[in-house]
Structure formats: C-alpha cells, structure tokens
mmCIF file of the N, C-alpha and C atoms, coordinates in Angstrom:
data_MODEL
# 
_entry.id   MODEL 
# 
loop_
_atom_site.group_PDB 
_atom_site.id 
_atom_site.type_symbol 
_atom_site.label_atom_id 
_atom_site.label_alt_id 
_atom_site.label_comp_id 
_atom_site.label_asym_id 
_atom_site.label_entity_id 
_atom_site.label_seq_id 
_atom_site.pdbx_PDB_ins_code 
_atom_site.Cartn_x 
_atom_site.Cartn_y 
_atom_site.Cartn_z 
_atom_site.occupancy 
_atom_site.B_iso_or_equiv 
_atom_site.pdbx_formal_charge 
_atom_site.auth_seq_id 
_atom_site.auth_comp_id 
_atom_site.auth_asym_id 
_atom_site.auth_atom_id 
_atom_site.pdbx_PDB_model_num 
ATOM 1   N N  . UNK A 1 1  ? -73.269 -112.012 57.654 1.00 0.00 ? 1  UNK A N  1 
ATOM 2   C CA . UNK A 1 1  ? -72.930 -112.266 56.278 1.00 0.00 ? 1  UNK A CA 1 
ATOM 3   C C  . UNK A 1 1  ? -74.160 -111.997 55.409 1.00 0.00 ? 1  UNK A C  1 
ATOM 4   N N  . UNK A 1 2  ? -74.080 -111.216 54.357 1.00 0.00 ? 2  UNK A N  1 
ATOM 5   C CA . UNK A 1 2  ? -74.918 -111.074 53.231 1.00 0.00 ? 2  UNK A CA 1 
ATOM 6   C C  . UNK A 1 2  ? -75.706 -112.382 52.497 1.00 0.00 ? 2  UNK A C  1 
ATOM 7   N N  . UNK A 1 3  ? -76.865 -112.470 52.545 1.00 0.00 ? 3  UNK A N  1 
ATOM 8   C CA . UNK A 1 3  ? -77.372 -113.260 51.716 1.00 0.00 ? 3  UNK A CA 1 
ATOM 9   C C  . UNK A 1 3  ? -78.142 -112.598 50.433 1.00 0.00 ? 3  UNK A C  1 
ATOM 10  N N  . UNK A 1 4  ? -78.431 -113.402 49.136 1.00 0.00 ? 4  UNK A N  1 
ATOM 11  C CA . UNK A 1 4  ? -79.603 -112.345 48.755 1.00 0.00 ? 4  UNK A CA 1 
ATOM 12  C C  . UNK A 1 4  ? -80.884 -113.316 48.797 1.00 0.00 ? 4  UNK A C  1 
ATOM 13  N N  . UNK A 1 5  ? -82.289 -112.042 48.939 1.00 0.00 ? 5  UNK A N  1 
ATOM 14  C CA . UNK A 1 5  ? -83.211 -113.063 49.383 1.00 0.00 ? 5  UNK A CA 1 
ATOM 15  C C  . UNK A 1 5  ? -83.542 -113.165 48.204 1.00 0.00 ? 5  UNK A C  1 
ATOM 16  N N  . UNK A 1 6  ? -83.398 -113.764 46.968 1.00 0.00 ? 6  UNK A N  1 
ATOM 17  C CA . UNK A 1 6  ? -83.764 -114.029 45.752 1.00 0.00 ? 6  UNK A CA 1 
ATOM 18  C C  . UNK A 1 6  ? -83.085 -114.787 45.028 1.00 0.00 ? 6  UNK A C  1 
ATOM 19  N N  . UNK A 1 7  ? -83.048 -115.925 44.522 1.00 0.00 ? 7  UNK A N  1 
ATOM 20  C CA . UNK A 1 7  ? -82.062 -116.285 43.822 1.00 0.00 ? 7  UNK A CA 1 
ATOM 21  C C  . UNK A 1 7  ? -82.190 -115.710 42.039 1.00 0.00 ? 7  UNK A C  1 
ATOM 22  N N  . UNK A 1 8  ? -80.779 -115.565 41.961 1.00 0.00 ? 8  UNK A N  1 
ATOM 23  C CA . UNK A 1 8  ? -80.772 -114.876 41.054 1.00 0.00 ? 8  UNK A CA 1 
ATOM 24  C C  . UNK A 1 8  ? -80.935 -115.711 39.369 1.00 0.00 ? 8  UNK A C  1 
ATOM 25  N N  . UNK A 1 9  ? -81.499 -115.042 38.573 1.00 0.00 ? 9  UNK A N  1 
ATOM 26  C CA . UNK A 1 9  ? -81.844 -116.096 37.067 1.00 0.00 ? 9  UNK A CA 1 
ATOM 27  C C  . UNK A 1 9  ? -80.693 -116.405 36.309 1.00 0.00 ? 9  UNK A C  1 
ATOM 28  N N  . UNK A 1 10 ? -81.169 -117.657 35.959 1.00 0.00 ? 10 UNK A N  1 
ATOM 29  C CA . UNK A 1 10 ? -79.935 -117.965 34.902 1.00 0.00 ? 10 UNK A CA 1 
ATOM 30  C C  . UNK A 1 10 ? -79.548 -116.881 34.139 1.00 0.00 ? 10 UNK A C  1 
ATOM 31  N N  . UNK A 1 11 ? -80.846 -116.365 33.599 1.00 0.00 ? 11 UNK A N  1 
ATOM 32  C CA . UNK A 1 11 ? -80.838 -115.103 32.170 1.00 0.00 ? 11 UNK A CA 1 
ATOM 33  C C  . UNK A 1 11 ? -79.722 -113.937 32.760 1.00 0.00 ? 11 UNK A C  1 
ATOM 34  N N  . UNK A 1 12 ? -79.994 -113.809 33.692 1.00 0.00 ? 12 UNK A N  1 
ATOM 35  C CA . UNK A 1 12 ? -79.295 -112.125 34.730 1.00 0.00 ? 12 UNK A CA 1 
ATOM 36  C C  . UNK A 1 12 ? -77.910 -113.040 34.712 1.00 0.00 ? 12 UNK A C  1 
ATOM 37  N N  . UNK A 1 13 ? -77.168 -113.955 35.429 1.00 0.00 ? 13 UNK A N  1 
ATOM 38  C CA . UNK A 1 13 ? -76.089 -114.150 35.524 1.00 0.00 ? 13 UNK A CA 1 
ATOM 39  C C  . UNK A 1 13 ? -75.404 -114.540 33.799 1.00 0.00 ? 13 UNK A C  1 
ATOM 40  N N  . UNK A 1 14 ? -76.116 -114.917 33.210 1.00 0.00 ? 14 UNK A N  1 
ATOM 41  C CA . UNK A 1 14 ? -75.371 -115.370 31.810 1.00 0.00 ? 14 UNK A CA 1 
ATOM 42  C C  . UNK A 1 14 ? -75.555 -113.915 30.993 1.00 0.00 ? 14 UNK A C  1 
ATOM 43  N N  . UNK A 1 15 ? -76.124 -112.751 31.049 1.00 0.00 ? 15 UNK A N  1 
ATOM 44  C CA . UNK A 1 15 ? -75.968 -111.206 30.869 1.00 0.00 ? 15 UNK A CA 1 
ATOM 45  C C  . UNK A 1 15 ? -74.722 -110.825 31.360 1.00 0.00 ? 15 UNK A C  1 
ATOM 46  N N  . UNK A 1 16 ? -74.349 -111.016 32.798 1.00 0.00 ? 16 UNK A N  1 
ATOM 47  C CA . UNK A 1 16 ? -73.159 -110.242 33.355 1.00 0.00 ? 16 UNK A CA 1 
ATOM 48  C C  . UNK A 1 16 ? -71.945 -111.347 32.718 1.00 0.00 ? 16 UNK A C  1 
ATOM 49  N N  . UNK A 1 17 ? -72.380 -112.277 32.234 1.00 0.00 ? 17 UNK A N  1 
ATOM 50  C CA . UNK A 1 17 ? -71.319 -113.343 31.413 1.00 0.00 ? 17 UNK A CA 1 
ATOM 51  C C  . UNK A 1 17 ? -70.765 -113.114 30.349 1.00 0.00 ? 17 UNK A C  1 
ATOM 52  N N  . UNK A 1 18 ? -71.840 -112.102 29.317 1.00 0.00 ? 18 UNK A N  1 
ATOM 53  C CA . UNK A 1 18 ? -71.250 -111.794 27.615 1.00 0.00 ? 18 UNK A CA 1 
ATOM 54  C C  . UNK A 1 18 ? -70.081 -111.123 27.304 1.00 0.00 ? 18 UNK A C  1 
ATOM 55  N N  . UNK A 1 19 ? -69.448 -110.881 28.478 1.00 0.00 ? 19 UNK A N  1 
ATOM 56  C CA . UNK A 1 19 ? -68.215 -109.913 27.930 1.00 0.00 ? 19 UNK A CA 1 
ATOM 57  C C  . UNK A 1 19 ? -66.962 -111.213 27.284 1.00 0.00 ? 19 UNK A C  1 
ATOM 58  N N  . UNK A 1 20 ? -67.035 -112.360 27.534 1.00 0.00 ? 20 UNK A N  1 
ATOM 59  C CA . UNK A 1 20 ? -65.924 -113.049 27.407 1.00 0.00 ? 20 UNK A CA 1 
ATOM 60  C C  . UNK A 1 20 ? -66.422 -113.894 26.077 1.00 0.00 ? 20 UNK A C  1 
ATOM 61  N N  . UNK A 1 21 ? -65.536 -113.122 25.114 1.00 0.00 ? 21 UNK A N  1 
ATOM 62  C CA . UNK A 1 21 ? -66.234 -113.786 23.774 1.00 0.00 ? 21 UNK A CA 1 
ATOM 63  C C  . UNK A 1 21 ? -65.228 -114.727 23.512 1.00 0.00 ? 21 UNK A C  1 
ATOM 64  N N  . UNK A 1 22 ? -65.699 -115.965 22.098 1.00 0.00 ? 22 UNK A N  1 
ATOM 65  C CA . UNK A 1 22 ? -64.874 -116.490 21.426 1.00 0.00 ? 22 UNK A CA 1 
ATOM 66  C C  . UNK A 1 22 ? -63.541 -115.756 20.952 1.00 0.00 ? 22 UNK A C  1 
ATOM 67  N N  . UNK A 1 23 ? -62.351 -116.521 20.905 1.00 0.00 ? 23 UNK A N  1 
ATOM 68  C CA . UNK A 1 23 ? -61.302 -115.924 20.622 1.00 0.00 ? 23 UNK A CA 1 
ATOM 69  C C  . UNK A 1 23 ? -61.083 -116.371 19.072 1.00 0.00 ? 23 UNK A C  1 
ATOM 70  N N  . UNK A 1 24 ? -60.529 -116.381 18.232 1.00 0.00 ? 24 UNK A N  1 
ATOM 71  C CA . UNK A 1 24 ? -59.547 -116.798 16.689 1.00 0.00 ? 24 UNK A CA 1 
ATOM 72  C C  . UNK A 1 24 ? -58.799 -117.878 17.088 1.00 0.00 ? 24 UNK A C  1 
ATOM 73  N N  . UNK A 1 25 ? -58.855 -118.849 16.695 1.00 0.00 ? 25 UNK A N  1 
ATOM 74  C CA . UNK A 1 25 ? -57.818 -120.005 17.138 1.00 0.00 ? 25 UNK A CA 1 
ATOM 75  C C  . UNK A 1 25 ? -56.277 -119.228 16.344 1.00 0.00 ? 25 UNK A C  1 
ATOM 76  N N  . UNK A 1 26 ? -55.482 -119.982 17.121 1.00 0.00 ? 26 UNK A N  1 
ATOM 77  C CA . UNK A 1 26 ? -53.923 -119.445 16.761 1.00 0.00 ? 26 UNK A CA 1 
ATOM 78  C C  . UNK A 1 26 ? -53.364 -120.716 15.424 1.00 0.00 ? 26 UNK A C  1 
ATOM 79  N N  . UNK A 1 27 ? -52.814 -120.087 14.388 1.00 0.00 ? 27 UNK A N  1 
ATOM 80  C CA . UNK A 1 27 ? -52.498 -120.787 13.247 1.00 0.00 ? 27 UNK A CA 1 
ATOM 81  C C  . UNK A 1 27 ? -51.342 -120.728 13.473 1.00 0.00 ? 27 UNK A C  1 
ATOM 82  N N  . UNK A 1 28 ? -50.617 -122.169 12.928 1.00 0.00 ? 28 UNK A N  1 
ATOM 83  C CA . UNK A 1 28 ? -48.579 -122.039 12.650 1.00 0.00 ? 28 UNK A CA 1 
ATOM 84  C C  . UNK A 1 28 ? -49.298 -122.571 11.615 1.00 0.00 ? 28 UNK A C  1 
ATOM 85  N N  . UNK A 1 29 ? -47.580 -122.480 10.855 1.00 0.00 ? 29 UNK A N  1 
ATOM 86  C CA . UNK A 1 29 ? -47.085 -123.181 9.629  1.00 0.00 ? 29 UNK A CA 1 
ATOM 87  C C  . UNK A 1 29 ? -45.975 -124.055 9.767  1.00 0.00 ? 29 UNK A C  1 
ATOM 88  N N  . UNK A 1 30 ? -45.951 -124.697 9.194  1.00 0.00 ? 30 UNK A N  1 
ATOM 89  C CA . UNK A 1 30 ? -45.241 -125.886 9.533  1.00 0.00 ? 30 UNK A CA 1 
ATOM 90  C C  . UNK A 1 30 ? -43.833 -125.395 8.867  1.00 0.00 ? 30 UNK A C  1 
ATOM 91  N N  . UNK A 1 31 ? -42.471 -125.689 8.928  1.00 0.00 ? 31 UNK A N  1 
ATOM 92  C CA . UNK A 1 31 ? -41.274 -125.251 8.474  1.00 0.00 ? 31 UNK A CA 1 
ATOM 93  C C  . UNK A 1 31 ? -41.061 -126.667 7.508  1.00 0.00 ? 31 UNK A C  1 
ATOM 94  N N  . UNK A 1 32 ? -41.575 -127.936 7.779  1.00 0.00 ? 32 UNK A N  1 
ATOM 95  C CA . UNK A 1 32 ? -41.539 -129.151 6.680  1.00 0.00 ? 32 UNK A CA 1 
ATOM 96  C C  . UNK A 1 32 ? -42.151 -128.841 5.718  1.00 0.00 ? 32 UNK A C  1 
ATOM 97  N N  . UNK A 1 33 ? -43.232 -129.243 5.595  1.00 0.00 ? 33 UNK A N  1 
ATOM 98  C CA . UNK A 1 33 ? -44.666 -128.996 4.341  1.00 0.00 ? 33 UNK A CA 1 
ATOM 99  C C  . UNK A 1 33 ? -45.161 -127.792 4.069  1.00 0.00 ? 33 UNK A C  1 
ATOM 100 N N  . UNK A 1 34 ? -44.711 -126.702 4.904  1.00 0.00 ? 34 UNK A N  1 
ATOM 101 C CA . UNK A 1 34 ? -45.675 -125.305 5.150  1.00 0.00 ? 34 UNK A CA 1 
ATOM 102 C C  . UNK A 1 34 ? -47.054 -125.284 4.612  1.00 0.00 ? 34 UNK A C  1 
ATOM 103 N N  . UNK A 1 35 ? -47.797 -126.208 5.678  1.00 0.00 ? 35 UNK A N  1 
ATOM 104 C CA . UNK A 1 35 ? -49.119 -126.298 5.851  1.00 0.00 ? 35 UNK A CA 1 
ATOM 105 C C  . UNK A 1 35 ? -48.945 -125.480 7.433  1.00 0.00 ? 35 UNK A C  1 
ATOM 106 N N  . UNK A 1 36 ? -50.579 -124.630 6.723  1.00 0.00 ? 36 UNK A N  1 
ATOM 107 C CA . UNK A 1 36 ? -51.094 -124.437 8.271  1.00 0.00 ? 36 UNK A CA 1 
ATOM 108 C C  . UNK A 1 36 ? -52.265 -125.387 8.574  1.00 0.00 ? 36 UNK A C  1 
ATOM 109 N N  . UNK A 1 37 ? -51.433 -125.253 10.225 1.00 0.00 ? 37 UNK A N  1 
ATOM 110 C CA . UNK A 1 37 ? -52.619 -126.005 10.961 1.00 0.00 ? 37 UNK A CA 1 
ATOM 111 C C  . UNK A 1 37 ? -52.314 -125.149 12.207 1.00 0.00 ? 37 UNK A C  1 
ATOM 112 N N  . UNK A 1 38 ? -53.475 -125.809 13.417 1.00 0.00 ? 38 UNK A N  1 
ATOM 113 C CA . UNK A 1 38 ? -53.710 -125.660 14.584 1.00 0.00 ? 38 UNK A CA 1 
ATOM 114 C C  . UNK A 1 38 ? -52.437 -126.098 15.649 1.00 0.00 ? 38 UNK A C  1 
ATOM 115 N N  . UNK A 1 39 ? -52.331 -125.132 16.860 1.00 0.00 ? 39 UNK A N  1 
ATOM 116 C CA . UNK A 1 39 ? -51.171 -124.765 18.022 1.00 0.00 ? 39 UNK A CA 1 
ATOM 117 C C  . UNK A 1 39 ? -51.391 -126.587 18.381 1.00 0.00 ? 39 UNK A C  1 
ATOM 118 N N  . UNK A 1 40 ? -50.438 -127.225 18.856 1.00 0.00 ? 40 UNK A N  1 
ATOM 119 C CA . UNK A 1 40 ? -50.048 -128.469 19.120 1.00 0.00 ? 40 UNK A CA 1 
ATOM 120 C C  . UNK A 1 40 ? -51.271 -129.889 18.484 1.00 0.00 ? 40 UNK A C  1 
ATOM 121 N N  . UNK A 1 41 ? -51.783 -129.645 17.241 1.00 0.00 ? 41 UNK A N  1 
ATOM 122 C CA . UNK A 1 41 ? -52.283 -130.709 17.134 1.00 0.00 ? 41 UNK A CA 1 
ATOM 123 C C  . UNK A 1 41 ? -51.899 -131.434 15.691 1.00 0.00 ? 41 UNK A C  1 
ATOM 124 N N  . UNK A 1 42 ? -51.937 -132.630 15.624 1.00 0.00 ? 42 UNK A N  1 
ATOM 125 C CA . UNK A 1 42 ? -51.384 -133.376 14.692 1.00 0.00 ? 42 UNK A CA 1 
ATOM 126 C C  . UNK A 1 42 ? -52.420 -132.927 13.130 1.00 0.00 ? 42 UNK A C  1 
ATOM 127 N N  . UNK A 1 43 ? -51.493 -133.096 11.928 1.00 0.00 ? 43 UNK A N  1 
ATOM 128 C CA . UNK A 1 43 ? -52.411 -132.542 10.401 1.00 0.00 ? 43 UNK A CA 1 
ATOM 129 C C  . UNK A 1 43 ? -51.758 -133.878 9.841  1.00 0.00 ? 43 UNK A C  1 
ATOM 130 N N  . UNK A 1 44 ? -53.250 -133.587 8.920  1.00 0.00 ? 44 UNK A N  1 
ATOM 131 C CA . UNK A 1 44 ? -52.666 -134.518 7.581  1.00 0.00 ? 44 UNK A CA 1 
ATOM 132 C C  . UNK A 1 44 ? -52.092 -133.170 6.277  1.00 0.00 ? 44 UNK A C  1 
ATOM 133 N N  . UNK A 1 45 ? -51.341 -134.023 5.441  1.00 0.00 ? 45 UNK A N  1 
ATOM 134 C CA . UNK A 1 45 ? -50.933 -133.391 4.405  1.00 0.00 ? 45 UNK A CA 1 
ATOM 135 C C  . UNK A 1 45 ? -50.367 -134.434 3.431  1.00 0.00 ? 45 UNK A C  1 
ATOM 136 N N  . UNK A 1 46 ? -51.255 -134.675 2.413  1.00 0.00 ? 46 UNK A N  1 
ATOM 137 C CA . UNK A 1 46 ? -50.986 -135.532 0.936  1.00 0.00 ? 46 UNK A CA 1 
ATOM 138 C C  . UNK A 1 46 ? -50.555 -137.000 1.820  1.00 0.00 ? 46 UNK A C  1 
ATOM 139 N N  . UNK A 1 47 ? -52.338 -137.539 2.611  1.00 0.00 ? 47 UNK A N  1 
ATOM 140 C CA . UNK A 1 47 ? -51.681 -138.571 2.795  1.00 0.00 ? 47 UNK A CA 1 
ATOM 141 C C  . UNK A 1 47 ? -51.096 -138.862 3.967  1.00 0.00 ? 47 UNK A C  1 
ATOM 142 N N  . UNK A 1 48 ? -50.139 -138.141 5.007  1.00 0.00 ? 48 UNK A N  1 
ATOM 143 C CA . UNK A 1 48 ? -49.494 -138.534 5.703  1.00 0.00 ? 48 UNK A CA 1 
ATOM 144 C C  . UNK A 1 48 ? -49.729 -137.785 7.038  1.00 0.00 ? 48 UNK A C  1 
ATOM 145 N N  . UNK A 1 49 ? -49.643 -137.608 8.425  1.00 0.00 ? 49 UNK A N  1 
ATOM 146 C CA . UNK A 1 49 ? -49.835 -137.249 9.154  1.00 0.00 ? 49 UNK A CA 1 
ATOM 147 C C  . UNK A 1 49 ? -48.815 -136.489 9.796  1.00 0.00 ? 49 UNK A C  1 
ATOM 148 N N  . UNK A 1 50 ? -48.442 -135.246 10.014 1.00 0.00 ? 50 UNK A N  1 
ATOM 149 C CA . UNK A 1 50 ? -47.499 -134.711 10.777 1.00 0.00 ? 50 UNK A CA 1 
ATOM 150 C C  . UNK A 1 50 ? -47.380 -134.073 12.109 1.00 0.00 ? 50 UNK A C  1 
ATOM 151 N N  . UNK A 1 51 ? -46.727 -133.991 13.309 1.00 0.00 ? 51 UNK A N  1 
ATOM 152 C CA . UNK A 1 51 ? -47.001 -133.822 14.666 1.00 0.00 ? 51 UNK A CA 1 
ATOM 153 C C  . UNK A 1 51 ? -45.758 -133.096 14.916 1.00 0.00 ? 51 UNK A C  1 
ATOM 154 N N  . UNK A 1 52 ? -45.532 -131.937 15.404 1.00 0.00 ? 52 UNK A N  1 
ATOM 155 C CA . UNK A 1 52 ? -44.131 -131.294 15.236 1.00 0.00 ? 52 UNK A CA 1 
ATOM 156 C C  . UNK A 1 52 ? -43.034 -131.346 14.232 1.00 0.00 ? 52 UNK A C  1 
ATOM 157 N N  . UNK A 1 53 ? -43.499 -131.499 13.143 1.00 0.00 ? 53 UNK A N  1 
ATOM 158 C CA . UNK A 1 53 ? -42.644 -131.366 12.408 1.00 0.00 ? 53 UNK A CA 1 
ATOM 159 C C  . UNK A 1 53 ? -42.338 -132.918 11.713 1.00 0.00 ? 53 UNK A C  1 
ATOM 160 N N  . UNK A 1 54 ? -43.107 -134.146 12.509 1.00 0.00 ? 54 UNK A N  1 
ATOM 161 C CA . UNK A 1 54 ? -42.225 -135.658 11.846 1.00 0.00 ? 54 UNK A CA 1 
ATOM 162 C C  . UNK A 1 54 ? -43.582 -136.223 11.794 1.00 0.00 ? 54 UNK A C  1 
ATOM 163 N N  . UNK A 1 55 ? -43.394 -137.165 10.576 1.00 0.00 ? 55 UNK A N  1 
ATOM 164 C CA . UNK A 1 55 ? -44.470 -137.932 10.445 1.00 0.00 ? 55 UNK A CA 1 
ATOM 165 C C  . UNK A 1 55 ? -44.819 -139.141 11.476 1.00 0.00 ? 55 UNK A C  1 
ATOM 166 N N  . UNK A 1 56 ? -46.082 -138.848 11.932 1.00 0.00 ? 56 UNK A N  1 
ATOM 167 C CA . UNK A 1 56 ? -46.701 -140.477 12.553 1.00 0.00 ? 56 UNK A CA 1 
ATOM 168 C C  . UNK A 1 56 ? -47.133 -141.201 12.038 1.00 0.00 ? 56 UNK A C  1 
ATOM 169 N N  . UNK A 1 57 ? -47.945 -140.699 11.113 1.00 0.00 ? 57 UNK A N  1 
ATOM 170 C CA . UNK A 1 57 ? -48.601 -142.460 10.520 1.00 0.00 ? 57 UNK A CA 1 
ATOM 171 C C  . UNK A 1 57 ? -48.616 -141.818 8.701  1.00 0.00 ? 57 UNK A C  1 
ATOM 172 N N  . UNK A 1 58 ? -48.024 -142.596 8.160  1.00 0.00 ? 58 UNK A N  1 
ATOM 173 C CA . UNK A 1 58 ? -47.985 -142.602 6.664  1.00 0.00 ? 58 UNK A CA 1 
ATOM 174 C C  . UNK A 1 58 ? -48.915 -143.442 5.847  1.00 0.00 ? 58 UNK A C  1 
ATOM 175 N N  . UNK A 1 59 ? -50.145 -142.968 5.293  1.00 0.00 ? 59 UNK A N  1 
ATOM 176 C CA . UNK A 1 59 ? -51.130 -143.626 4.546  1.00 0.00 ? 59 UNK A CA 1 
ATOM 177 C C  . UNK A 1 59 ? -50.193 -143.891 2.979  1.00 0.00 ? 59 UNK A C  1 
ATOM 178 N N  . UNK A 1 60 ? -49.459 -143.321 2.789  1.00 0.00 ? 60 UNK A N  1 
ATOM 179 C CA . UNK A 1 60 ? -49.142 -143.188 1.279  1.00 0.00 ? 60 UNK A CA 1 
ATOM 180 C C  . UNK A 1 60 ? -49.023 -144.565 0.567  1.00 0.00 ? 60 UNK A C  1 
ATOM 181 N N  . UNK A 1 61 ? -47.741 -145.561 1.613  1.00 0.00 ? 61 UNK A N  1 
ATOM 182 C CA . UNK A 1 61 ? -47.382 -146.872 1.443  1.00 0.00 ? 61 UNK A CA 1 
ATOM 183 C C  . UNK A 1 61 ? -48.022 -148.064 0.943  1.00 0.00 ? 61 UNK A C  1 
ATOM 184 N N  . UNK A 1 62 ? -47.768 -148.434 0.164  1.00 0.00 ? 62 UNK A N  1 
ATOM 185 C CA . UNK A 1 62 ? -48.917 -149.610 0.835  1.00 0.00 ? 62 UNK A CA 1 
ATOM 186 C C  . UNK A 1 62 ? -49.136 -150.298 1.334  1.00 0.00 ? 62 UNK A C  1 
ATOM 187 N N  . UNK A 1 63 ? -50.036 -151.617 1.755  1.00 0.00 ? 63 UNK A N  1 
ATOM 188 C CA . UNK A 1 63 ? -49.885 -152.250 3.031  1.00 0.00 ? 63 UNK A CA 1 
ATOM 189 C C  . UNK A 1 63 ? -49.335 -153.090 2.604  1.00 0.00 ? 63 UNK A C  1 
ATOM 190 N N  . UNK A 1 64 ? -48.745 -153.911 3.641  1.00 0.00 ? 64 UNK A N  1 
ATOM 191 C CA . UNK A 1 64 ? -47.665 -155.238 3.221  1.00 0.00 ? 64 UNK A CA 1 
ATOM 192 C C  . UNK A 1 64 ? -48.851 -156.327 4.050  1.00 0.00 ? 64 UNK A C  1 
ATOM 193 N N  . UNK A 1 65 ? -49.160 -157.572 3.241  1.00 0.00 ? 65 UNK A N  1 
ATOM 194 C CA . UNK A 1 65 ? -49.923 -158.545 3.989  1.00 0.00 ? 65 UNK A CA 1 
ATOM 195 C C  . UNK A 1 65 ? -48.915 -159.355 4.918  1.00 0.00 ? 65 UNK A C  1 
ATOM 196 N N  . UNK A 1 66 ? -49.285 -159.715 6.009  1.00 0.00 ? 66 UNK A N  1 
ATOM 197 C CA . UNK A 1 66 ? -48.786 -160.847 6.607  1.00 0.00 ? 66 UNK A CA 1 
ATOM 198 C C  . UNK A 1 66 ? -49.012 -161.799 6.205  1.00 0.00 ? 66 UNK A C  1 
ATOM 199 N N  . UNK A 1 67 ? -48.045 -162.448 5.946  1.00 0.00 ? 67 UNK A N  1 
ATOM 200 C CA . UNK A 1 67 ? -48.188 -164.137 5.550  1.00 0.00 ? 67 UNK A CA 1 
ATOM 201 C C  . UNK A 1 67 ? -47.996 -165.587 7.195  1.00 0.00 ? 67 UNK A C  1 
# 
C-alpha cells in the first residue's frame, strides 16, 4: 500500500479545495404577504412572524396581564 513520505500542508490541500465556492442562497416569496425570505425558515413581516405561509407568534396584539 502507498504511503506518502511527507505529510502534506494544510496550504497544498486547502489549494486543491478552492474549486467549491459559496453558492446564492435560494429566495421564495411568500403567496400571503409576498415577502421574500429564505428556503424553510421562519420571517417577520409588520410585526408578526410567518412559517409556511401561517403566523406563529404575533407581536402586533397587545399583551393581556394576568390577574
């Protein structure tokens, strides 16, 4: 079996590494608000939070105290 008698440098292996660049993140638009945002992650928009299409958490309201 092949060995090499040298170990090889970080610098030399992270050279034969540069071909795999950053990509463009992928944008949707939403069919509710038509905001863009980012492939499966939750946005805000005026306030409110949306996750496929339905709101999770609504800042707009206001809070109700417990008594």
């Amino acid at each position: 079996m092949a060995h090499p008698k040298r170990r090889q440098s970080s610098t030399r292996r992270d050279k034969r590494r540069t071909h795999y660049k950053a990509t463009m993140p992928q944008i949707a638009v939403c069919g509710v608000t038509g905001e863009a945002h980012l492939y499966h992650r939750a946005y805000w928009h005026e306030g409110i939070m949306y996750y496929k299409g339905k709101v999770v958490v609504d800042n707009t309201a206001p809070a109700q105290a417990e008594a």
